[in-house]
Structure formats: structure tokens, C-alpha cells
N, C-alpha and C positions, 0 to 999 in steps of 0.2 A: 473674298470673305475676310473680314477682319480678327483678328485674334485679341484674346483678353491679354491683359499685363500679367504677369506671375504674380501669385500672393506669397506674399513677405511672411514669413510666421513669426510674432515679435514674443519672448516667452514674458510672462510678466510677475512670474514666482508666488502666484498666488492666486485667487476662485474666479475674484471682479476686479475691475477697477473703472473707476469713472471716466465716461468719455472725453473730459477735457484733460484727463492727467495724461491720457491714452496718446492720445495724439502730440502732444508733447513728448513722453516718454520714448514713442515710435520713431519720433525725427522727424514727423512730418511737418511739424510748425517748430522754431526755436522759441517763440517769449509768450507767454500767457495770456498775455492782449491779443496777438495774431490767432491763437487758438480762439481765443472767448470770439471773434470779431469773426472769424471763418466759421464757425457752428452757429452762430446769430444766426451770417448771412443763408446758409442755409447751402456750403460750399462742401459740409463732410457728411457724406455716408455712413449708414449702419446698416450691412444687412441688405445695401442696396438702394434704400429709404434716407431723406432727407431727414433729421435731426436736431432741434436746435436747442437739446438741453445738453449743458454742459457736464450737467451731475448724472446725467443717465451710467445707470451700470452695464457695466460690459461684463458677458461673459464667456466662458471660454467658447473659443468656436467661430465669436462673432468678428465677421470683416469689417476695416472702417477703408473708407476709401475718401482722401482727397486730391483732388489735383490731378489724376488715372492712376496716384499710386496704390495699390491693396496691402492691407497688412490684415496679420490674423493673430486675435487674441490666443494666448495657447499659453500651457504651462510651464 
């Protein structure tokens, strides 16, 4: 039986924030192109659900997952 990854809790000092700043900010992508070009394709998680806006709000709580890594929005 397989096991989940551990989720990461990334704080982000504030309510929302947008999911391309998010994944950027997380470490999970370094340059803004890789971000915008990976939630196009349809490569980052929300919540478990495929994604491809970049300005979508995040909020506290919510998981992004790319690549099998989890991170968690949190204050």
C-alpha cells in the first residue's frame, strides 16, 4: 500500500494569495514562465483538481500539489 508525501505547510503572511505567486513562492517552480507554462499544462494541483488559472485565489488551507510535492497554504 502506498503512502502519501508529507504536506509541506508553506506560511504565506496573509488570507490568499494567487496561485501562480504560490508556486513560485513555495519553491516549487523557480521563474514565472515554468510556473505560467506548468498550470497551463494542467501539471498543478488544487485541492487535488487540475487547475489552469493562474490568478486563482488560494486560501488558507488549500493544498497545491506539483510534481508529488504537497505544500499547504497556512498563515
Amino acid at each position: 500500500m502506498a503512502t502519501e508525501d508529507p504536506i509541506e505547510d508553506v506560511p504565506i503572511g496573509g488570507e490568499a494569495i494567487r496561485l501562480g505567486q504560490f508556486v513560485k513562492f513555495a519553491g516549487l517552480l523557480d521563474s514565472g514562465g515554468d510556473v505560467k507554462e506548468a498550470i497551463i499544462d494542467g501539471l498543478v494541483l488544487v485541492n487535488g483538481e487540475v487547475d489552469r488559472r493562474r490568478g486563482r485565489q488560494l486560501q488558507l488551507g488549500d493544498i497545491v500539489t506539483f510534481e508529488g510535492r504537497r505544500v499547504r497554504v497556512c498563515a
